[in-house]
C-alpha positions as CSV (number, residue, x, y, z in Angstrom):
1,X,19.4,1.6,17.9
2,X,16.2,0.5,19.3
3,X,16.6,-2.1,21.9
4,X,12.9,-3.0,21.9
5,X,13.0,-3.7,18.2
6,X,16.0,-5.8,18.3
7,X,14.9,-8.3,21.0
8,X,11.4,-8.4,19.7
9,X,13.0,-9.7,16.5
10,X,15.0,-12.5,18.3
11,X,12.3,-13.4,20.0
12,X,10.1,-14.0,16.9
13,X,13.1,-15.2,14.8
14,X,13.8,-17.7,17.7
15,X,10.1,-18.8,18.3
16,X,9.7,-19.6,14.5
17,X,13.0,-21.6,14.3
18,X,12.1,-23.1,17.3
19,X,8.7,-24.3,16.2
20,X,10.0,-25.3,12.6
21,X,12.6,-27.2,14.3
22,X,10.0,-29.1,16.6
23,X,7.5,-30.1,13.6
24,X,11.0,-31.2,11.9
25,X,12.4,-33.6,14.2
26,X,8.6,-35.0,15.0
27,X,8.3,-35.5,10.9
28,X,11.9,-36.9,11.0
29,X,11.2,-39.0,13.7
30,X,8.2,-40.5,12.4
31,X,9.5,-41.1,8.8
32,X,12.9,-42.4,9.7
33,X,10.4,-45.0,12.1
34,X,8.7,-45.9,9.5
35,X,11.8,-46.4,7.0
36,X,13.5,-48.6,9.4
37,X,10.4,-50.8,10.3
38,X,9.8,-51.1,6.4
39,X,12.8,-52.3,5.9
40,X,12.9,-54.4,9.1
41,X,9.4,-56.0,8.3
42,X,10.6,-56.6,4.2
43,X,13.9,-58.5,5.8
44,X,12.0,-60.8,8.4
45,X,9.6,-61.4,5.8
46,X,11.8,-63.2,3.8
47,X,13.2,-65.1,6.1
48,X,9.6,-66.4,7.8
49,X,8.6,-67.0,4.1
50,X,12.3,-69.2,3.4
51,X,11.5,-71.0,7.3
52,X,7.8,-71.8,6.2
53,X,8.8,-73.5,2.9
54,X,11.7,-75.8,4.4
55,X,9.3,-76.8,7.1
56,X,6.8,-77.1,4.2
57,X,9.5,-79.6,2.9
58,X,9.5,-81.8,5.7
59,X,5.6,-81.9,6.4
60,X,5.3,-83.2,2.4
61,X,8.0,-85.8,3.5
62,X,9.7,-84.5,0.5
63,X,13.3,-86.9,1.8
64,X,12.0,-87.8,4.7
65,X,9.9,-91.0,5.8
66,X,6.2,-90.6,6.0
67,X,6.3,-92.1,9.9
68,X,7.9,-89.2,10.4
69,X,6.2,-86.0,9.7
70,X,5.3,-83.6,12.0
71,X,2.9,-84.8,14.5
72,X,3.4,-88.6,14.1
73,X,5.0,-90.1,16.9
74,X,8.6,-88.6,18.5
75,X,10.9,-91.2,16.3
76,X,14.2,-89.4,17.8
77,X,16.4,-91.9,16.5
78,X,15.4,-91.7,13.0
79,X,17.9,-89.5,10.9
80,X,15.7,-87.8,8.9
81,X,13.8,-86.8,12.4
82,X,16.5,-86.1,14.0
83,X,17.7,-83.4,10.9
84,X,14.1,-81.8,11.7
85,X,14.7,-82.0,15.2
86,X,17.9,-80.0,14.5
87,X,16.4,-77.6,12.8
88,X,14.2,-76.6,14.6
89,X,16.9,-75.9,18.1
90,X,18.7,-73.6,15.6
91,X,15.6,-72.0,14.0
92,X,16.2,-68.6,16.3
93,X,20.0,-68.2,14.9
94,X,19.1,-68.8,11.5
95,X,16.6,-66.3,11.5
96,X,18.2,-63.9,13.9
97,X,14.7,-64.1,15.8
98,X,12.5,-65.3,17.9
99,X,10.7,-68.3,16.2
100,X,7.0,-69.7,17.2
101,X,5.4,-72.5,15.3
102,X,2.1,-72.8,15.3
103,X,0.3,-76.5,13.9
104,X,-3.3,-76.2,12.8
105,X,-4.9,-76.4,16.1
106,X,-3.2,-73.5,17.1
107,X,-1.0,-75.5,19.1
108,X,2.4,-73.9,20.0
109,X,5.6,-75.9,19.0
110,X,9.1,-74.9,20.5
111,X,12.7,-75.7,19.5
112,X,13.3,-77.5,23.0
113,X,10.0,-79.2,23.5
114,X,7.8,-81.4,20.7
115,X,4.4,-80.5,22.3
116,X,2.7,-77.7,23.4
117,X,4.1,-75.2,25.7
118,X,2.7,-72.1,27.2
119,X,0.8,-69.3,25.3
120,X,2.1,-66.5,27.4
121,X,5.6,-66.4,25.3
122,X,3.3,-65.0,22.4
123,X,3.6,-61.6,21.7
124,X,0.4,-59.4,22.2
125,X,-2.3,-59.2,19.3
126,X,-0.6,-62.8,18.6
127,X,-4.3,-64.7,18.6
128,X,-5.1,-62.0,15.4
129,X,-2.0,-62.9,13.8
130,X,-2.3,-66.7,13.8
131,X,-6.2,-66.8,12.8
132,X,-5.2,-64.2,10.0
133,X,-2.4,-66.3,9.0
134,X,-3.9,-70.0,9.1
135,X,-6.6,-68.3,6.6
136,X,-3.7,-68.3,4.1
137,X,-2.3,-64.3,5.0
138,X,1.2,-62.9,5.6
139,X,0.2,-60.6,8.6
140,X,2.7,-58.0,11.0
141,X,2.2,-56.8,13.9
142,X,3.8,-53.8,15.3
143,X,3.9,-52.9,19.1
144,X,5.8,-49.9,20.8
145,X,6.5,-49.2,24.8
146,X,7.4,-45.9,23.9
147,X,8.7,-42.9,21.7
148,X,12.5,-44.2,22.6
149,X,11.9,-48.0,23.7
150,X,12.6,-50.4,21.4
151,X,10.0,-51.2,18.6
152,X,8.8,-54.7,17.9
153,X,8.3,-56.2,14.9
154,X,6.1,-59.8,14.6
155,X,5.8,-61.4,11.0
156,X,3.2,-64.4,10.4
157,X,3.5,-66.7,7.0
158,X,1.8,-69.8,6.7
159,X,3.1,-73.1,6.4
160,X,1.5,-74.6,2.7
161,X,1.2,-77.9,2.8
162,X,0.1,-80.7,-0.1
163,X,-3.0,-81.1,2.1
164,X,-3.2,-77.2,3.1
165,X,-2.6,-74.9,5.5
166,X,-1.0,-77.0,8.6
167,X,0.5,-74.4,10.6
168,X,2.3,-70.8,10.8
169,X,5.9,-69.4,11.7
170,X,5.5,-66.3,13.6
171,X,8.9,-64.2,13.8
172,X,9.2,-61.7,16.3
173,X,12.3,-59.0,17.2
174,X,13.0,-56.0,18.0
175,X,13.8,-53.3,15.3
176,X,17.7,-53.1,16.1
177,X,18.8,-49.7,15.0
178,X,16.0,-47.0,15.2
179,X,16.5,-45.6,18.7
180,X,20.6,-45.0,18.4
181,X,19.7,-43.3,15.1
182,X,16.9,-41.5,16.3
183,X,18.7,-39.8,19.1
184,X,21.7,-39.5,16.6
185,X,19.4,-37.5,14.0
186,X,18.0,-35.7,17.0
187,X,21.0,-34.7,18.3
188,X,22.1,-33.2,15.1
189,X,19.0,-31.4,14.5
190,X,19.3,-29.9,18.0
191,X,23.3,-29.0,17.1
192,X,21.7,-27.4,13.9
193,X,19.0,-25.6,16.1
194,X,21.8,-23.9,18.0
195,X,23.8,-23.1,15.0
196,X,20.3,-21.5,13.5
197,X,19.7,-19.6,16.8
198,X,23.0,-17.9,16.8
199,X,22.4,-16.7,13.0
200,X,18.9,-15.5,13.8
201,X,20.0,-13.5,16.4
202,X,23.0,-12.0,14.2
203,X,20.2,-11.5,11.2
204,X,18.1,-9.9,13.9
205,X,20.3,-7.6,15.0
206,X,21.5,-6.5,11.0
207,X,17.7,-6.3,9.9
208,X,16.6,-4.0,12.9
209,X,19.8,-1.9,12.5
210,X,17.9,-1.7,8.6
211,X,14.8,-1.0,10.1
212,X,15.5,1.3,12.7
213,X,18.0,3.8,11.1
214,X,15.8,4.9,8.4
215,X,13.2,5.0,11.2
216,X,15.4,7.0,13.8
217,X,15.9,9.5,10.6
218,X,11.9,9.4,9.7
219,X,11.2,10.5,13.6
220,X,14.4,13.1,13.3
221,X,12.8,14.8,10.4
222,X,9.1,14.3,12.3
223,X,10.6,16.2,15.2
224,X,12.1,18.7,13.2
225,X,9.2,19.5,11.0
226,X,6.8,19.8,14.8
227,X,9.4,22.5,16.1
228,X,9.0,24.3,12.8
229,X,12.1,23.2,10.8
230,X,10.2,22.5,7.3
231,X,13.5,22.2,5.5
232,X,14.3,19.2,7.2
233,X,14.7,16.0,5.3
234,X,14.8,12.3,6.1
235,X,17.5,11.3,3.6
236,X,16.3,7.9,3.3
237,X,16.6,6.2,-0.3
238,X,15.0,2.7,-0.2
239,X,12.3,1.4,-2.7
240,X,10.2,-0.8,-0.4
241,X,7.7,0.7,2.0
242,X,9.9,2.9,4.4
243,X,11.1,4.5,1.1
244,X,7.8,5.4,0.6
245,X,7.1,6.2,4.2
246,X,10.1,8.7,3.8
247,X,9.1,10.2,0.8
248,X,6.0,10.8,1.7
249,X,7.5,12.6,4.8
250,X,9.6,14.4,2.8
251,X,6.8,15.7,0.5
252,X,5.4,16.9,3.4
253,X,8.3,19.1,3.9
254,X,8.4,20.6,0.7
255,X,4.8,21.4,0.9
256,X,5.2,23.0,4.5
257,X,8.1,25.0,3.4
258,X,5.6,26.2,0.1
259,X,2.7,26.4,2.8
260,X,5.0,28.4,4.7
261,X,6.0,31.2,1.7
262,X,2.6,31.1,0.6
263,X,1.7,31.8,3.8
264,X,4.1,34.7,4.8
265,X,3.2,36.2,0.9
266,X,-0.5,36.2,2.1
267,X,0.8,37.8,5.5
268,X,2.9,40.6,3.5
269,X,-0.5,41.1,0.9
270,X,-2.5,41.8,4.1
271,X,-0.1,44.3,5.2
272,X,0.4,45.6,1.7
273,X,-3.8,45.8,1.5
274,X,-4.1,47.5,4.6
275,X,-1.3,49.9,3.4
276,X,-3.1,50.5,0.2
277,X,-6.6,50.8,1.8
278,X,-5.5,53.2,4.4
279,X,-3.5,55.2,1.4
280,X,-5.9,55.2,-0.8
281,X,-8.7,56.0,2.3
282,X,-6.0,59.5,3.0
283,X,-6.2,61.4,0.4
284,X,-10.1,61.8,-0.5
285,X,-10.9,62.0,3.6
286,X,-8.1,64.7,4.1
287,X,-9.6,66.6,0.9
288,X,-13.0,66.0,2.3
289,X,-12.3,67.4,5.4
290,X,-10.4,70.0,4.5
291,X,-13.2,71.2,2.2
292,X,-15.5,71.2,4.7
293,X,-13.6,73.0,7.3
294,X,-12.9,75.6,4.8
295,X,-17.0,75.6,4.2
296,X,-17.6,75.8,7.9
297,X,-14.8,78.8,8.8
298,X,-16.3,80.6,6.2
299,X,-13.1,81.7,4.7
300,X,-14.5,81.4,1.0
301,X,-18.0,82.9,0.2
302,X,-17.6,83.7,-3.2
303,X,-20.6,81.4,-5.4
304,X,-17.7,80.2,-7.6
305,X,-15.1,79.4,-5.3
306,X,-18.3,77.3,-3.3
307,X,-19.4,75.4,-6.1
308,X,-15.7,74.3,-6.9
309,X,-15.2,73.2,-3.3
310,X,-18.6,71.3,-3.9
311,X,-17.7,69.4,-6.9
312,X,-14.3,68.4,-5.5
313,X,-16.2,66.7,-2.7
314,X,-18.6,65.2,-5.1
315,X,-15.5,63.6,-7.1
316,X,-13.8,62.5,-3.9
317,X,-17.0,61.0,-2.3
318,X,-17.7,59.0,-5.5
319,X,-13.9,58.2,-5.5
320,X,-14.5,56.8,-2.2
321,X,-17.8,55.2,-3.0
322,X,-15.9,53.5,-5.9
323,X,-13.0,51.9,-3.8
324,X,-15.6,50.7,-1.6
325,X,-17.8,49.4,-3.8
326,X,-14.5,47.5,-5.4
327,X,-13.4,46.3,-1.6
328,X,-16.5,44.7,-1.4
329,X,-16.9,43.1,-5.4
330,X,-13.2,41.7,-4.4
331,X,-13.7,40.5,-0.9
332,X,-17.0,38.7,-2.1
333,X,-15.3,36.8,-5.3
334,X,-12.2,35.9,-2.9
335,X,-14.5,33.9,-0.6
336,X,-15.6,30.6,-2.0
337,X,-18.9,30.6,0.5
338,X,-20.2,33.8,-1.8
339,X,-22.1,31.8,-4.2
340,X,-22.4,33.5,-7.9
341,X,-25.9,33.0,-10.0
342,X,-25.0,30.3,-11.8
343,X,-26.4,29.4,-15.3
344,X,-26.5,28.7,-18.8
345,X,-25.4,32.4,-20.8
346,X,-24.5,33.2,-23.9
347,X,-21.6,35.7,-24.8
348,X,-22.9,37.5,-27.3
349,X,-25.7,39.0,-25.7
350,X,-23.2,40.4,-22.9
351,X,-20.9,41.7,-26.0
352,X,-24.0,43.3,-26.8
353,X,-25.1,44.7,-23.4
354,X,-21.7,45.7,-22.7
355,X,-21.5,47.8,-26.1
356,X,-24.7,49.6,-25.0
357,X,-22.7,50.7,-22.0
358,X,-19.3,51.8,-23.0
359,X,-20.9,53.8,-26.2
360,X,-20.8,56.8,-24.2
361,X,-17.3,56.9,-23.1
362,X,-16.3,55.8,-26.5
363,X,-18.1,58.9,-27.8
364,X,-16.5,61.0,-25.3
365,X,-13.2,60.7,-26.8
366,X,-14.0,60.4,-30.3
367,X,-12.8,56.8,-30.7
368,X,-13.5,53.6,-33.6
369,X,-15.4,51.0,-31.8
370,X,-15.6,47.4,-33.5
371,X,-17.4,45.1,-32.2
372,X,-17.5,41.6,-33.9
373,X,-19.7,38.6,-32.9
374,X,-20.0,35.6,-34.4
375,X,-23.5,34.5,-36.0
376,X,-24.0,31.3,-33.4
377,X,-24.6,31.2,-29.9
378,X,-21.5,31.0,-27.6
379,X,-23.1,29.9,-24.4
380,X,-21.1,29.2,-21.2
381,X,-22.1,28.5,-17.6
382,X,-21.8,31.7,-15.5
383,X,-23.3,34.4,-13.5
384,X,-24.7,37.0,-16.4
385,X,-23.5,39.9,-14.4
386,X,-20.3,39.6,-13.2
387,X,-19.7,38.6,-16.7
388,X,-21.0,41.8,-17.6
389,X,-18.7,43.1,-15.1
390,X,-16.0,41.7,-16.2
391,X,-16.0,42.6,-19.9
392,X,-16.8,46.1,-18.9
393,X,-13.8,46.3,-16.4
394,X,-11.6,45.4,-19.6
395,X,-13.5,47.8,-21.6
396,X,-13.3,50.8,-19.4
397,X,-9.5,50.1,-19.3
398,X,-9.2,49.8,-22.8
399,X,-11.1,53.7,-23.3
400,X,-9.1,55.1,-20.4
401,X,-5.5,54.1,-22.0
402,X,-6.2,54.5,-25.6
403,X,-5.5,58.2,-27.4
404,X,-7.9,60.4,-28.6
405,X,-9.5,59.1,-31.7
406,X,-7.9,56.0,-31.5
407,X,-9.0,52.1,-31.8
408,X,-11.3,50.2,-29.6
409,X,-12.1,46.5,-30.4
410,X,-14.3,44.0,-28.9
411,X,-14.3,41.1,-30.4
412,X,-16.0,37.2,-29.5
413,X,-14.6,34.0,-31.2
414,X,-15.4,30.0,-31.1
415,X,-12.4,28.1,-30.6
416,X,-12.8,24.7,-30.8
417,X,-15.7,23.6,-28.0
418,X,-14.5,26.9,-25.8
419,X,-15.1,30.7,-26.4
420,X,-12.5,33.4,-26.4
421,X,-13.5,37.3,-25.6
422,X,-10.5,39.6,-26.4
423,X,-10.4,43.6,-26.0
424,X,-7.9,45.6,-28.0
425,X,-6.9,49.2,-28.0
426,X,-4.3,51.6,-29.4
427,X,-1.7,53.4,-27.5
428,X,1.1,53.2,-25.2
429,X,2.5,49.7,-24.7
430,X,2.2,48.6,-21.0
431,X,5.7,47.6,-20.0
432,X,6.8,44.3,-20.0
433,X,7.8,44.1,-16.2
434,X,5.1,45.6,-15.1
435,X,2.5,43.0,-16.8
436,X,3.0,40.0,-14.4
437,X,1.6,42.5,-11.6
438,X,-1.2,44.1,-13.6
439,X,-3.8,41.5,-11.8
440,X,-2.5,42.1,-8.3
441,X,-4.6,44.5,-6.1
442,X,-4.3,47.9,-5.5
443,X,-1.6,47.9,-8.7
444,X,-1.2,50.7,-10.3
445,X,0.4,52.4,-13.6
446,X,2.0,55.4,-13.4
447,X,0.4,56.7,-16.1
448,X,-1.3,60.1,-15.6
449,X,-4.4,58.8,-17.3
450,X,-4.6,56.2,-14.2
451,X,-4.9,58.5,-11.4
452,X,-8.8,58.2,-10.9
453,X,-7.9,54.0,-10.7
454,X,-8.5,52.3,-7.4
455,X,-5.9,49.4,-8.8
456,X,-8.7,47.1,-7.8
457,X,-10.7,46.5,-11.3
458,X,-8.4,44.0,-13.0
459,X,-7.9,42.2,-9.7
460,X,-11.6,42.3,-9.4
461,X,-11.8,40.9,-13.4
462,X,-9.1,37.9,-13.0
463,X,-11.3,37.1,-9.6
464,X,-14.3,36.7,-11.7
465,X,-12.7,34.5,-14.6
466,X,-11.3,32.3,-12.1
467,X,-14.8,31.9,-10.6
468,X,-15.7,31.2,-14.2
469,X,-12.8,28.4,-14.3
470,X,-11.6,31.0,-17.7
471,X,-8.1,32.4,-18.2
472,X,-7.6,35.5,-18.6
473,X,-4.0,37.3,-20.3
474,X,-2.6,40.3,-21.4
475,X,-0.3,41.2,-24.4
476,X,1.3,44.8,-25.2
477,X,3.2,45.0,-28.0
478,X,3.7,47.8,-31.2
479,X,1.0,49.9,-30.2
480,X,-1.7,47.6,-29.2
481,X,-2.7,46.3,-25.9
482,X,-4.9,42.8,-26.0
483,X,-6.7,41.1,-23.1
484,X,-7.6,37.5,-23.8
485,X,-10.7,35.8,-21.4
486,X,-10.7,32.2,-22.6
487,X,-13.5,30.1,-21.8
């Protein structure tokens, strides 16, 4: 496995958790801040609101004496003062809070002294909260020392009067609670964290064994098919993108190994050509020159014997002039760089042309020709001669295999939006096994009416319907012999 993989999937697994756990204990933290104040705040709300309306009670002398509301005079031995006075030293345990009243003039009153006392006890911001609440507002103030000191909390509610606003209550404690729970949550989170961290790394570790074997097998088959081994195969199976990676190598393979028996095919056809050639090259040099040593020596000087030495070396010499000629034609149509004369040609005048040509073989051996053409034009894109060439390759086959006085037919059909050019002739029937090689070069039959061949014109023909993107057939069946050039 690779050990570079696996760590650098720890790492990343660890860094996101890491990160998702710090944005989730800052959200948690604020939230859970916020809840608790909320709920803090709603709580001392209600209990300012429940002080101001009791002392609301006693300011509208609602029970009590109108000598002694508060602010007129320090009657301490009236009972209905002294039940205010009361009150007021156990303000702070009834509301579980600090307590501050403050009259109209802004005038602090505490539960120990009846006058005004110092400002200082005031929490900060407190001068916003009183104006606020002496214009008739319930105002809070919140004030933090830090992220886990103790929060504060301060509540304002006015005191409403008969005759008004006449003073506030301003409540202020801590928010009991949030710190404990905070570092409660936090520590959980952190214990969860830990817990993550130790599943990451054990998902790390199982998802880079996944990655990393069908990698280790993708590089295995990489290696193998750089030394040469195209047979090699990754063996990997997965639909997601390694699966395609691997199939993708693996198609590679297969067409290496194709590239490779195409290639040692074209390796044995060389050899095969240069066989041919140089067999094919033997014979009419060896007669040549044994002609002409014959000639030269003197041995025959008879007219007769002369002019039959003469005409063998013309037939040989036009023999080799032939194979050359057909090297060439085949060498040129085999390179896609030769460039034919393309453009736009209509079949039936080379059905026409080529029936001039053949007529004199034909007539040589006493044969039927037919020739049918159809009445429109067939017109293809091509190069006019080797078109010409080609028919007349299937032609001069067709004359040289068919029996004396037998059946020639050259024939030109619409099919569809294509053409189709078929050449039939009576005879011998070419065997069946021997039909798949009729096209290859240098392939001949061993019939004794093929021994002036070169085995190069059908290859040359095929060569020249591919060029022509046409396919072109043969069928040999009952005495008849068809080649089929389909457009």
């Amino acid at each position: 496995m690779n050990k570079k993989i696996v760590w650098k999937m720890v790492a990343s697994f660890a860094a996101v958790l890491l990160l998702f756990t710090a944005i989730l204990g800052t959200v948690f933290v604020s939230m859970f801040r916020q809840h608790t104040i909320a709920i803090n705040r709603s709580s001392m709300e209600k209990r300012a609101v429940s002080i101001a309306e009791t002392l609301a009670l006693y300011e509208n002398g609602e029970g009590v004496a109108p000598q002694f509301r508060m602010g007129m005079g320090m009657g301490m031995g009236n009972h209905a003062m002294a039940g205010y006075g009361a009150y007021l030293r156990f303000l702070d345990q009834v509301a579980m809070a600090t307590v501050w009243i403050i009259d109209d003039d802004r005038n602090l009153i505490s539960a120990s002294h009846y006058g005004v006392t110092s400002k200082e006890e005031l929490p900060v911001n407190a001068e916003k909260i009183i104006s606020r609440v002496l214009e008739g507002e319930i105002t809070y103030g919140e004030e933090f020392s830090g992220l886990l000191n103790a929060p504060t909390l301060t509540v304002g509610v006015p005191i409403r009067t008969a005759d008004g606003i006449s003073g506030a209550v301003l409540l202020h404690s801590p928010v009991s609670g949030v710190n404990e729970a905070v570092l409660q949550g936090l520590s959980a989170l952190g214990a969860g964290a830990v817990i993550a961290l130790v599943l990451a790394g054990m998902a790390a570790v199982w998802l880079s064994y996944r990655f990393t074997n069908p990698l280790r097998r993708m590089n295995d088959a990489a290696r193998c098919l750089a030394d040469g081994d195209y047979t090699a195969k990754t063996g990997v199976s997965q639909s997601d993108e390694i699966g395609q990676l691997a199939q993708t190598i693996d198609l590679l393979s297969k067409r290496l190994t194709e590239a490779r028996k195409q290639q040692a095919a074209l390796d044995k056809m060389k050899q095969d050509f240069v066989a041919n050639v140089s067999h094919e090259l033997r014979t009419p040099v060896a007669v040549l020159r044994g002609s002409l040593e014959v000639l030269w020596d003197g041995t025959i000087n008879t007219p007769e014997e002369i002019k039959e030495y003469y005409d063998q070396m013309l037939g040989e010499s036009r023999h080799l002039e032939r194979l050359v000629n057909d090297l060439l034609d085949l060498s040129r149509l085999q390179d896609d760089q030769f460039s034919l004369d393309m453009g736009e040609v209509n079949l039936c005048d080379i059905i026409r042309d080529t029936q001039r040509a053949i007529r004199r073989s034909v007539k040589e051996k006493e044969l039927q020709f037919l020739v049918n053409c159809p009445g429109e034009e067939c017109v293809v894109n091509g190069d006019y001669g080797r078109l010409r060439q080609l028919v007349l390759i299937l032609l001069d086959n067709a004359v040289k295999f068919t029996t004396q006085q037998g059946t020639v037919e050259l024939s030109l059909i619409k099919q569809g939006e294509g053409c189709q050019i078929t050449v039939n002739n009576s005879g011998e029937e070419i065997p069946a096994e021997t039909i798949p090689f009729l096209f290859d070069r240098f392939y001949k039959t061993n019939s004794p009416k093929n021994r002036s061949g070169t085995g190069l014109g059908l290859a040359i023909a095929k060569q020249i319907a591919d060029r022509h993107n046409a396919h072109i057939s043969v069928e040999s069946s009952k005495g008849k012999t068809s080649f089929f050039v389909r457009f």
